[in-house]
PLY file of the C-alpha trace (Angstrom):
ply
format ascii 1.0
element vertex 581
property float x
property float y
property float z
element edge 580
property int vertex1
property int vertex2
end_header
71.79 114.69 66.71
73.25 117.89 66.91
76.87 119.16 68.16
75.17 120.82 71.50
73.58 117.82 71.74
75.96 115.65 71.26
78.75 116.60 73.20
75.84 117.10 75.90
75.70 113.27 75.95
79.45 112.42 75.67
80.07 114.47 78.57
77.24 113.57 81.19
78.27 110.03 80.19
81.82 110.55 80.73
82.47 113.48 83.24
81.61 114.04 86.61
82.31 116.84 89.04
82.51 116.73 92.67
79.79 118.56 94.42
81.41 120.96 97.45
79.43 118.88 100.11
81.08 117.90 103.66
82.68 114.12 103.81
80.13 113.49 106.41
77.19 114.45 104.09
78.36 112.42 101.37
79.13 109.42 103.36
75.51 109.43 104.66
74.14 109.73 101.54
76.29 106.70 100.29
75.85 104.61 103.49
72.19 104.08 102.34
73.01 102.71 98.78
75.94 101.07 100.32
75.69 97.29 98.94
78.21 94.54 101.07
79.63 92.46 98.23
81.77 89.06 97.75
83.80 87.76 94.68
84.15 84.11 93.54
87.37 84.09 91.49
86.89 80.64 89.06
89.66 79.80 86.91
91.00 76.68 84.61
93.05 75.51 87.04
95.42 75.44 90.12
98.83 74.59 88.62
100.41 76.92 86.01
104.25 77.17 84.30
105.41 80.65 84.14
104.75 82.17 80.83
101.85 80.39 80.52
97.84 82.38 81.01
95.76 82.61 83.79
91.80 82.52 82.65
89.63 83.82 85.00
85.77 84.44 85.88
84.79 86.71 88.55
81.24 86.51 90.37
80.54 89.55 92.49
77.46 89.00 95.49
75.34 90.83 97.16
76.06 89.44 100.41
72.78 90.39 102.14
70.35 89.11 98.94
72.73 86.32 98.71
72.40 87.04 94.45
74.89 88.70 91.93
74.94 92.63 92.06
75.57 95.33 89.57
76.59 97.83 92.42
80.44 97.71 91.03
81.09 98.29 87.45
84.88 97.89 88.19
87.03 95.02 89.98
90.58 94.65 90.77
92.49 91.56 90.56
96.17 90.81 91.82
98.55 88.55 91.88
100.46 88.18 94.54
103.75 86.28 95.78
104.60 84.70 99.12
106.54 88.20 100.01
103.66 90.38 99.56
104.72 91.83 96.42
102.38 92.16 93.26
103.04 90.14 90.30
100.52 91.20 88.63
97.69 93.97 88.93
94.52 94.13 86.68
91.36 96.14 86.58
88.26 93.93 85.50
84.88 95.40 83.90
81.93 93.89 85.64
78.81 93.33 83.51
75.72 92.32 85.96
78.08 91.02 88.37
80.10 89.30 86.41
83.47 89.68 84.70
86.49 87.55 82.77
89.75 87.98 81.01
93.37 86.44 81.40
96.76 87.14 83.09
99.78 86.29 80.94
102.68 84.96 83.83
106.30 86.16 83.42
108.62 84.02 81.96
110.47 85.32 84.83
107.98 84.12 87.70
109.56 82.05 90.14
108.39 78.76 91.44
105.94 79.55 94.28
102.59 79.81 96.02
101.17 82.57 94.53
97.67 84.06 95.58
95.14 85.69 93.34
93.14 88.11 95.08
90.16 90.30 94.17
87.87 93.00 95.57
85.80 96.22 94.62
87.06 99.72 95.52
83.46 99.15 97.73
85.30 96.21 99.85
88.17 98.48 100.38
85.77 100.36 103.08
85.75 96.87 104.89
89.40 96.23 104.80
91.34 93.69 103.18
89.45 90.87 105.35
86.57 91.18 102.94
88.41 90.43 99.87
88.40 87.26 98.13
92.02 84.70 98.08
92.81 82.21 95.52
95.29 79.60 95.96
97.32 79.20 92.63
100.97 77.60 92.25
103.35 78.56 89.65
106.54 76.56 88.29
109.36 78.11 86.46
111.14 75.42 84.02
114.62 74.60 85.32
114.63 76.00 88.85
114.21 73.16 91.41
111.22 72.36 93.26
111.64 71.24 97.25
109.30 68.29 97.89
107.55 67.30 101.14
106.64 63.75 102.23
103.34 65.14 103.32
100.11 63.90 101.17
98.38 67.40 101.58
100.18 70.71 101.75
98.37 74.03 103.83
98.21 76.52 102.08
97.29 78.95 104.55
98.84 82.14 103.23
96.16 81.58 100.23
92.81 80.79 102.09
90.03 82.63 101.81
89.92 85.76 104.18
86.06 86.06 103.74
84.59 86.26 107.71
82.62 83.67 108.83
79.67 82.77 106.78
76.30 80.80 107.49
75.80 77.57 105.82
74.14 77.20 102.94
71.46 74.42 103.02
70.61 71.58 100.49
67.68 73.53 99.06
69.61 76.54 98.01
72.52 74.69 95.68
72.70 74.66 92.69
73.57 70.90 90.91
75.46 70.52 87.84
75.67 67.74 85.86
78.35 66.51 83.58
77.46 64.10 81.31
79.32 62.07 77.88
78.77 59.56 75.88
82.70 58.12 76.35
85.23 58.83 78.96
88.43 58.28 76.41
89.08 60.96 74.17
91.79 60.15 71.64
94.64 62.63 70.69
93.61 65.44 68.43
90.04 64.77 68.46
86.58 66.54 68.80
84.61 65.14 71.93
81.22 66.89 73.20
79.38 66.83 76.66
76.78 68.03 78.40
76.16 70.67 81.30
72.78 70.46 83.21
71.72 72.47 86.18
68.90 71.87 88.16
68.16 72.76 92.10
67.91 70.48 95.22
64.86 69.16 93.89
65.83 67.98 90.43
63.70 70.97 88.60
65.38 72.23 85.94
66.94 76.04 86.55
68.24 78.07 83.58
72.40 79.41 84.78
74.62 81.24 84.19
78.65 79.11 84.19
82.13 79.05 83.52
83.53 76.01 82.27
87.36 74.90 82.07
88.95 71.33 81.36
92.43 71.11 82.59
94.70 69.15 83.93
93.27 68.24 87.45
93.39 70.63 90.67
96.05 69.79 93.40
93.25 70.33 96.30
89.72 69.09 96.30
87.98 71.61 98.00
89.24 74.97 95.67
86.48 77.67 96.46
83.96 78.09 99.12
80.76 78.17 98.02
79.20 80.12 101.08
78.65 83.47 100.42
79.18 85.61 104.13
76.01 86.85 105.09
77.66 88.61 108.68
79.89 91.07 107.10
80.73 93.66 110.01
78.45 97.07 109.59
80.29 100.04 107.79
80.28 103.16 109.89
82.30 105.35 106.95
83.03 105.45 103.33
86.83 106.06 102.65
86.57 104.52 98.73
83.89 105.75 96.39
82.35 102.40 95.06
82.53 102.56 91.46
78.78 102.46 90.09
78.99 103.60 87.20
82.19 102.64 85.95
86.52 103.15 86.24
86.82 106.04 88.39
89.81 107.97 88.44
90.49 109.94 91.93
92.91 112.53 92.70
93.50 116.17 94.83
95.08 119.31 93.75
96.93 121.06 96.51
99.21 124.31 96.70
102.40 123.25 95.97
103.89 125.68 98.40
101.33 125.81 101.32
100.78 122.29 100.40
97.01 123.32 101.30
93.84 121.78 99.51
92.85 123.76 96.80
88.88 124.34 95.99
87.30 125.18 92.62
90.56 124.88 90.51
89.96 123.59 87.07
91.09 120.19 86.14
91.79 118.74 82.54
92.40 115.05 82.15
93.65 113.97 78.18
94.74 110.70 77.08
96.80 111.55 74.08
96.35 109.51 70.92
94.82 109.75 67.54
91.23 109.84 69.18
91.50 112.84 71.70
89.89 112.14 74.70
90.00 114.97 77.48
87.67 115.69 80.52
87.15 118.39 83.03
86.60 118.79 86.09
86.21 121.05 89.46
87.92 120.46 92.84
85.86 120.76 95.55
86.20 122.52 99.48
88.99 119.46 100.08
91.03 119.84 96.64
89.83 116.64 95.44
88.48 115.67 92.00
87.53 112.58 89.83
86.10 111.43 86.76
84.13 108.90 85.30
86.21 107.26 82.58
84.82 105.27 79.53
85.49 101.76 78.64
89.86 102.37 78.14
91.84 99.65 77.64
95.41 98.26 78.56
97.76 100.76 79.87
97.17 104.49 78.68
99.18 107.16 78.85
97.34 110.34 80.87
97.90 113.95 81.11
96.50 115.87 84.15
96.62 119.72 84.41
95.26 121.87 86.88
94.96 125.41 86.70
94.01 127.40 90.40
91.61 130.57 90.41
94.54 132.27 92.19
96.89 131.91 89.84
99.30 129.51 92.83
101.75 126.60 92.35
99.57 123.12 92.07
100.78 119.59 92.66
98.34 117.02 91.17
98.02 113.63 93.34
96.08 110.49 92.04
94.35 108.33 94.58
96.41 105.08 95.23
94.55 102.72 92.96
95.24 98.97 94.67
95.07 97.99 97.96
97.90 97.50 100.15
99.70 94.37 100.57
101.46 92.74 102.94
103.97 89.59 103.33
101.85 86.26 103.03
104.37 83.24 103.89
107.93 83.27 104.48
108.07 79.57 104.74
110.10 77.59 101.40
108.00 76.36 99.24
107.91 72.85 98.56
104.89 70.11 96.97
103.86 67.24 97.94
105.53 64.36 96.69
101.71 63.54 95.75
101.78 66.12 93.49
104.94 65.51 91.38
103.82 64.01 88.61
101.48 66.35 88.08
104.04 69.30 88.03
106.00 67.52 85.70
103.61 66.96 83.19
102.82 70.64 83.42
106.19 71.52 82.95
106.85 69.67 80.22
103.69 70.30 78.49
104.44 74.06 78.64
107.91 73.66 77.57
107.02 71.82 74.42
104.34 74.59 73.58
106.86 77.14 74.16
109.51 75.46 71.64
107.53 76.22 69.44
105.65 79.50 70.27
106.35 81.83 67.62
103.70 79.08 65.44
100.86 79.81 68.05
97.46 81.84 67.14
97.26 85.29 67.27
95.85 86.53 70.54
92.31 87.76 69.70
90.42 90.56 72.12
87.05 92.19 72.35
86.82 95.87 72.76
83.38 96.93 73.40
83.77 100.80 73.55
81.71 102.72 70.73
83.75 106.33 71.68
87.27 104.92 70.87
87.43 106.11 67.67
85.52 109.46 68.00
86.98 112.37 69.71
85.52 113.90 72.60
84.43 116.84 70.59
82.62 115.16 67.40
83.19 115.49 64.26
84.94 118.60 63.31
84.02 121.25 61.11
87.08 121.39 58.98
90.54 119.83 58.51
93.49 120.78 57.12
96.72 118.54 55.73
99.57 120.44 55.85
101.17 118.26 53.30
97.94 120.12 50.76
100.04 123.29 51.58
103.00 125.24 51.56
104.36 124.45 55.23
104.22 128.25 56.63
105.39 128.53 60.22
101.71 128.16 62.21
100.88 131.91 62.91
101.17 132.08 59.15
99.24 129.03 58.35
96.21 129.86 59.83
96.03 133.35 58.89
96.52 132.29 55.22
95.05 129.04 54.89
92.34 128.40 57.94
89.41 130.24 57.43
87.52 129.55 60.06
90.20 131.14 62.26
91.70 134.90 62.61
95.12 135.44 63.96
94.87 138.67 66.45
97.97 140.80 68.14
101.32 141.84 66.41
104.25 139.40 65.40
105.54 137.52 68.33
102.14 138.02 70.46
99.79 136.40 68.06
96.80 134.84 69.40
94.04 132.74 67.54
90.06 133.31 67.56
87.54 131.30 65.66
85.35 132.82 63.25
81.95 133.13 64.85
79.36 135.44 66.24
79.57 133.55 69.77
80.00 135.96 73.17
79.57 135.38 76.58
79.85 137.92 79.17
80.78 135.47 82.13
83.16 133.60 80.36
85.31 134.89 77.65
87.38 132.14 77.20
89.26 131.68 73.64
89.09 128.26 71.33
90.14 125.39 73.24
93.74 124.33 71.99
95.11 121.19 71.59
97.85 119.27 71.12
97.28 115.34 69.95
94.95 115.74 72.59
96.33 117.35 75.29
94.97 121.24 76.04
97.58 124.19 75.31
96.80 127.27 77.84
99.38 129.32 76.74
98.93 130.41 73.12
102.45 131.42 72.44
103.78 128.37 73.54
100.92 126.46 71.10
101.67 129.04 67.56
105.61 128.08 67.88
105.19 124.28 67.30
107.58 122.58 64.85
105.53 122.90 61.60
107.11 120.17 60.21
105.87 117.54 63.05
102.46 118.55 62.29
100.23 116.56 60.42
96.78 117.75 60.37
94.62 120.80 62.14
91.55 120.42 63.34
89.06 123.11 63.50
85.30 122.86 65.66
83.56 126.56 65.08
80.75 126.19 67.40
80.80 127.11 71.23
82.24 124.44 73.11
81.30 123.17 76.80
84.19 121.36 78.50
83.44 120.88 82.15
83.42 123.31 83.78
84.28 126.20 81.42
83.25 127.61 77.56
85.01 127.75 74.82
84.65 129.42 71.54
85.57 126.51 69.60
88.57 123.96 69.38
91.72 123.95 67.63
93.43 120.83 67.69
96.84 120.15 66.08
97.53 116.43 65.08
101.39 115.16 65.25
102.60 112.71 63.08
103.49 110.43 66.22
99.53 111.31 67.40
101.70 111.56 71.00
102.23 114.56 72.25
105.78 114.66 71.75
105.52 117.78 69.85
105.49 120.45 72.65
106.59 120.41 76.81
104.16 120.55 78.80
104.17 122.50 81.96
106.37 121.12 85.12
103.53 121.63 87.22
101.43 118.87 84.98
101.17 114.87 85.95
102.17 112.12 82.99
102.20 108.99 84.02
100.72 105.91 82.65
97.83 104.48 83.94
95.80 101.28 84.22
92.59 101.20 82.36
90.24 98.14 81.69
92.08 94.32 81.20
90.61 93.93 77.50
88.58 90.74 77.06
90.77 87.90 75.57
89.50 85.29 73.20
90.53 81.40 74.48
91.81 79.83 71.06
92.74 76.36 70.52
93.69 74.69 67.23
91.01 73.32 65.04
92.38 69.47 64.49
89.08 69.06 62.89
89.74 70.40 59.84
93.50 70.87 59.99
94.31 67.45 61.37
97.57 67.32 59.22
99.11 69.69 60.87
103.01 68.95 62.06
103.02 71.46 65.28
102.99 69.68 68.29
100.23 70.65 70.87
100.69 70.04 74.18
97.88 73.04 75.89
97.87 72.41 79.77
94.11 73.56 79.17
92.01 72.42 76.53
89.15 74.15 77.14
87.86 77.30 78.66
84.57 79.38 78.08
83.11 81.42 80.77
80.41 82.93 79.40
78.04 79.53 79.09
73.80 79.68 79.70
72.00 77.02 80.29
68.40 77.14 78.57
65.64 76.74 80.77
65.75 72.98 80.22
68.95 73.42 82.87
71.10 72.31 79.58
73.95 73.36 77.46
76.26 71.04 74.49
79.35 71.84 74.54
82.27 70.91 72.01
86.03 70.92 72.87
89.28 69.40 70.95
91.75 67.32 72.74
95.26 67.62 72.39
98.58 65.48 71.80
99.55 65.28 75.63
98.06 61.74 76.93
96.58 62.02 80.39
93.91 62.89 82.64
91.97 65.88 82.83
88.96 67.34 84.51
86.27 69.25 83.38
84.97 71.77 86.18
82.03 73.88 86.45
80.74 76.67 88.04
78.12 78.69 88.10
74.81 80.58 89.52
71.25 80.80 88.80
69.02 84.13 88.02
67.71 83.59 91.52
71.04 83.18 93.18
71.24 79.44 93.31
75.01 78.61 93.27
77.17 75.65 92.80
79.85 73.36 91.28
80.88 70.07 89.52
83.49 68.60 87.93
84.07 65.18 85.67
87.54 63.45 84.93
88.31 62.24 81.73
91.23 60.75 79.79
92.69 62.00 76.81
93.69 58.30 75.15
96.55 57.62 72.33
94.91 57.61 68.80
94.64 54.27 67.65
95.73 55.75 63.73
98.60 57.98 65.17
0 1
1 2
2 3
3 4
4 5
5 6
6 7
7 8
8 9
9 10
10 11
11 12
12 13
13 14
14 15
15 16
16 17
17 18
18 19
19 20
20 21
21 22
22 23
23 24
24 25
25 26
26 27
27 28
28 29
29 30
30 31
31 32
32 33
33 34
34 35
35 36
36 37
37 38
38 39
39 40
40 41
41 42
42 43
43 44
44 45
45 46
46 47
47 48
48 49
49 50
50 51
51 52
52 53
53 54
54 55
55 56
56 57
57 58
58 59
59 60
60 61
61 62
62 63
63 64
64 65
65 66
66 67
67 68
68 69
69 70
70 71
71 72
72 73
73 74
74 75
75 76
76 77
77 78
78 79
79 80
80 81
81 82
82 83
83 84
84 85
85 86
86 87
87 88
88 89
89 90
90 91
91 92
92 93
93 94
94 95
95 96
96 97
97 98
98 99
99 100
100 101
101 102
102 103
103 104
104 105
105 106
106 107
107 108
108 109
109 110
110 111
111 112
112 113
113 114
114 115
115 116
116 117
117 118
118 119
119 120
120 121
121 122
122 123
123 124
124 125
125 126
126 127
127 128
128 129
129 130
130 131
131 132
132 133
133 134
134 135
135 136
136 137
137 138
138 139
139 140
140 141
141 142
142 143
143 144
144 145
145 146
146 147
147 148
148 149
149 150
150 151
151 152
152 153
153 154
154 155
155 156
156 157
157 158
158 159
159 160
160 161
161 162
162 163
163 164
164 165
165 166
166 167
167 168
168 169
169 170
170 171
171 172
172 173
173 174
174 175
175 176
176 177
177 178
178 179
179 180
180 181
181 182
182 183
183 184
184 185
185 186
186 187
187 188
188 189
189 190
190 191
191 192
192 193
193 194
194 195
195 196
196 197
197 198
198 199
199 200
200 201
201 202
202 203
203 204
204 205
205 206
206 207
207 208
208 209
209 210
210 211
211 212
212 213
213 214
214 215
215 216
216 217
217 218
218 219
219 220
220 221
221 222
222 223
223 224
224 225
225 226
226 227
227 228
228 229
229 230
230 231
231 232
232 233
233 234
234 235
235 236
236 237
237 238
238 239
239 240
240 241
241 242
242 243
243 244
244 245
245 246
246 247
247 248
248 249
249 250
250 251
251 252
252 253
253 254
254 255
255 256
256 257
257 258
258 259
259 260
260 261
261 262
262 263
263 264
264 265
265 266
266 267
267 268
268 269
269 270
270 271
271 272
272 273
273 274
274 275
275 276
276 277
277 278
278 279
279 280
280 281
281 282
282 283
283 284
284 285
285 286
286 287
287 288
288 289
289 290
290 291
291 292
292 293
293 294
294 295
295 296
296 297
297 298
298 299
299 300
300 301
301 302
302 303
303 304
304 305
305 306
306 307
307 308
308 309
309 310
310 311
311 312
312 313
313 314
314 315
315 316
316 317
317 318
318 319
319 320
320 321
321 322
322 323
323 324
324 325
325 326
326 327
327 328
328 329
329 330
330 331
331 332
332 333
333 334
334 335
335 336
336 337
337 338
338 339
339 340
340 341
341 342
342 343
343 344
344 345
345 346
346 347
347 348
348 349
349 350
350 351
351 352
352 353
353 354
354 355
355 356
356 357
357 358
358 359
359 360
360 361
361 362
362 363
363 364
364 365
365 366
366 367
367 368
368 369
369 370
370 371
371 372
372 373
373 374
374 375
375 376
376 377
377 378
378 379
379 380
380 381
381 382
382 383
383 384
384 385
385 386
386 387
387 388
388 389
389 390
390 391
391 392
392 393
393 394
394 395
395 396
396 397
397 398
398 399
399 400
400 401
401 402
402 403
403 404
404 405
405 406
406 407
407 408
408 409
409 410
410 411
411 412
412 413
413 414
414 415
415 416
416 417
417 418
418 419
419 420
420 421
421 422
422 423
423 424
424 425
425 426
426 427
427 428
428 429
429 430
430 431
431 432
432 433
433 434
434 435
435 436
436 437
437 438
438 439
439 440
440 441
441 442
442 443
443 444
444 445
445 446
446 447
447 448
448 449
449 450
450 451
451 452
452 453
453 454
454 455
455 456
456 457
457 458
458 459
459 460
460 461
461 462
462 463
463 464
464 465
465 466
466 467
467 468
468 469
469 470
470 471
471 472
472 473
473 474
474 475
475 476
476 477
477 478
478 479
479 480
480 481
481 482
482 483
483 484
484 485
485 486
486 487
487 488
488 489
489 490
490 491
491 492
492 493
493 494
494 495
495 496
496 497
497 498
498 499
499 500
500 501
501 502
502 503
503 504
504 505
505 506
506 507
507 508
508 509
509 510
510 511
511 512
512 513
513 514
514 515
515 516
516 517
517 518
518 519
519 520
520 521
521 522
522 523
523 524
524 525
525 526
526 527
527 528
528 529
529 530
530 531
531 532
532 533
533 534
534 535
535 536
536 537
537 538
538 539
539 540
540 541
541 542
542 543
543 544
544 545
545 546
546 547
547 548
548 549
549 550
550 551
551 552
552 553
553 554
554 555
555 556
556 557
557 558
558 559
559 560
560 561
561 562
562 563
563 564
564 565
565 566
566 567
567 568
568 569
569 570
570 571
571 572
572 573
573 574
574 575
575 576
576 577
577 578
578 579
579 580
């Protein structure tokens, strides 16, 4: 593949540009794609310590086919206290309508109800009465716990806010079946068991599931398996659905007129040893965005805007989470139903924690292919200036670089690359760069601290960066690969900002083959994998390893078929003393 070529692909796939069409056009446009959609949230259990991890699976419905939908790429998951206040805020890949990872609680988290709560930036249109609400409660070790005579506590801050949804008959659920040879698994031991799936009929239906043993649920009935089928009509688009991926949404205005501003030229970088920088164009309303690849964790961003007119700009990024609001003021309290249960968890997670710093190493799966190529390729020469006397940088590349001339007298310098490239529209110079980050001003770029440079980077060929030209790129590499080498202007936005929630591994120790192993294990969950398929027998084997904690625990299931069948089931069993122990 060649450069042009190249960088052709890398930025269709990972730039887009507002088109200077009226709201109203774009929102009919949009209201005929628009797809109504509905998230399960399944995780491996009710009842957590803080410190300890949240695993999750998210199932995202297309409310009017009643089946899982690609339409969002991107959801967003929070946790959230009894005050309203966010403990927690995630952004979750979805893959054909599906999507996992973990939350690590605080150690800090104090005992409460807690409610986990997902949507698309596409349910934002409907308000926060189409999103999703997960019951979840959370004890902190050594802070008392108020208990209530009651045998069943509401939770009514945490119920589902779907709107009402038809029933689902017989024929369209989905049965699971858990099935094991024994009941009694002793302490540090390997046990196996069986998933099948089959419909209302007893045919066998190949699914999709997420599978968890844990210590039991507090409440019987956990999720709803209707999927609403009356969601109210949507009139207007506010929130871009996110089809294609993370989209990151913003406006340039005058600073002083604090007017929109159209066709200014926007420049997103995410400094780091892979430079990654897009561009953009405002349109008639000032705003912007861009299609971001598969980022990870938090990131730090850089976004500069530069106006035709040569005014003041302010940058604004669209508020990426939905409001929220206070839940339940009430104290919270269990049932006295529900005590021992708590204290088992607590003291299960205290054990593990004693002894922490022994645990595995938390393994995750990246899946993005650009990570480690910068946006502009390959380049066509580099230059270490630890190979070379360390001249100040006008110097340096008029003695050492020769792909690039240094132009204008000392003090004015100004740097060209070496090739036959014109353009009469745009006679833009090389790109600069800094660790990433575009340079505008030359001067400011040729009086960087030699000695915090590493490397140079040189591309000679014309360059397209949305929506401009260039006549090549010059990047300078720090030793910190951060940025910190220069200032950039006031009028730029650095922030960090919330990419993808990289996929965790679940790890549990192998007692198989390390039986003799001293460290105590006392996991609250033994078991989680939500990426099971049944074949099209309707089965799956599946292996799991006790711990050391004695006790019941339930294995729970849940999942949908390729023609939308959904459904649950769950199986208690009893993790026994071992007889040689």
């Amino acid at each position: 593949m060649t450069r042009i070529s190249y960088i052709s692909a890398l930025c269709l796939s990972s730039c887009i540009m507002l088109t200077a069409q009226s709201s109203s056009d774009l929102a009919v446009t949009r209201l005929e794609q628009f797809v109504p959609e509905h998230i399960w949230i399944h995780t491996d259990r009710q009842l957590y310590v803080s410190g300890e991890t949240i695993w999750f699976k998210l199932y995202n419905f297309d409310t009017s086919k009643q089946q899982l939908t690609d339409f969002s790429k991107v959801a967003y998951l929070e946790l959230i206290d009894q005050q309203g206040l966010a403990a927690s805020q995630i952004k979750v890949g979805l893959v054909d309508g599906t999507g996992q990872g973990s939350i690590e609680l605080s150690e800090a988290l104090p005992n409460g109800r807690y409610t986990l709560r997902a949507y698309t930036r596409a349910m934002r249109n409907l308000g926060a009465s189409a999103f999703t609400s997960l019951s979840l409660i959370v004890l902190r070790p050594g802070q008392a716990i108020a208990k209530t005579p009651e045998e069943q506590l509401e939770l009514s801050a945490t119920k589902s806010l779907s709107a009402p949804s038809t029933t689902t008959t017989g024929e369209r659920r989905l049965q699971i079946g858990i099935t094991s040879s024994i009941t009694d698994f002793p302490q540090r031991s390997q046990g196996t068991f069986e998933v099948t799936t089959t419909d209302a009929k007893g045919a066998p239906v190949a699914a999709q599931l997420s599978v968890s043993i844990a210590l039991p649920r507090l409440q019987n009935k956990w999720i709803d398996l209707e999927i609403p089928s009356n969601r109210k009509p949507i009139s207007t688009i506010d929130f871009l659905p996110e089809k294609e991926g993370l989209v990151l949404e913003g406006k340039v205005i005058n600073a002083q007129s604090k007017e929109a501003l159209a066709k200014a030229s926007v420049y997103l970088a995410f400094p780091g040893k892979t430079a990654l920088v897009y561009g953009a164009e405002t349109d008639e309303f000032g705003r912007f965005q861009f299609l971001l690849p598969e980022l990870y964790s938090l990131r730090q961003l850089v976004i500069q805007a530069i106006s035709r007119d040569e005014v003041p700009v302010k940058i604004e990024i669209a508020e990426e989470f939905h409001a929220t609001q206070v839940i339940d003021t009430s104290q919270f309290s269990i049932p006295l139903a529900w005590e021992e249960m708590a204290e088992t968890a607590l003291i299960n997670a205290q054990v593990g924690k004693a002894y922490q710093a022994f645990e595995l190493t938390p393994e995750y799966t990246l899946k993005n292919p650009f990570l480690d190529v910068p946006f502009f390729g390959e380049p066509d020469a580099q230059y270490r200036l630890d190979d070379y006397t360390r001249f100040p940088l006008p110097e340096f590349f008029f003695e050492v670089v020769t792909e690039v001339s240094v132009r204008g007298k000392f003090g004015q310098e100004r740097l060209e690359i070496n090739n036959s490239w014109t353009s009469p529209k745009n006679k833009l110079g090389p790109l600069l760069l800094v660790d990433g980050v575009p340079v505008f001003d030359q001067a400011s770029f040729l009086k960087l601290n030699n000695k915090l440079i590493e490397s140079t980077e040189i591309v000679s060929d014309p360059f397209w960066l949305n929506p401009h030209y260039y006549q090549g790129v010059i990047q300078i590499s720090s030793f910190e690969q951060q940025a910190y080498s220069f200032v950039t202007p006031a009028a730029a936005l650095q922030q960090s900002y919330l990419t993808l929630l990289p996929e965790r591994n679940f790890l549990a120790p192998d007692h198989v083959t390390q039986d003799d192993s001293p460290l105590p294990d006392f996991r609250n969950t033994l078991y989680w994998n939500a990426s099971v398929q049944t074949d099209a027998a309707g089965k799956a084997q599946l292996t799991f390893t006790t711990s050391d904690a004695i006790g019941e625990y339930e294995i729970e299931v849940l999942g949908v078929s390729e023609m939308g069948i959904k459904g649950s089931g769950s199986k208690r069993i009893n993790v026994v003393k071992a007889i040689d122990r």
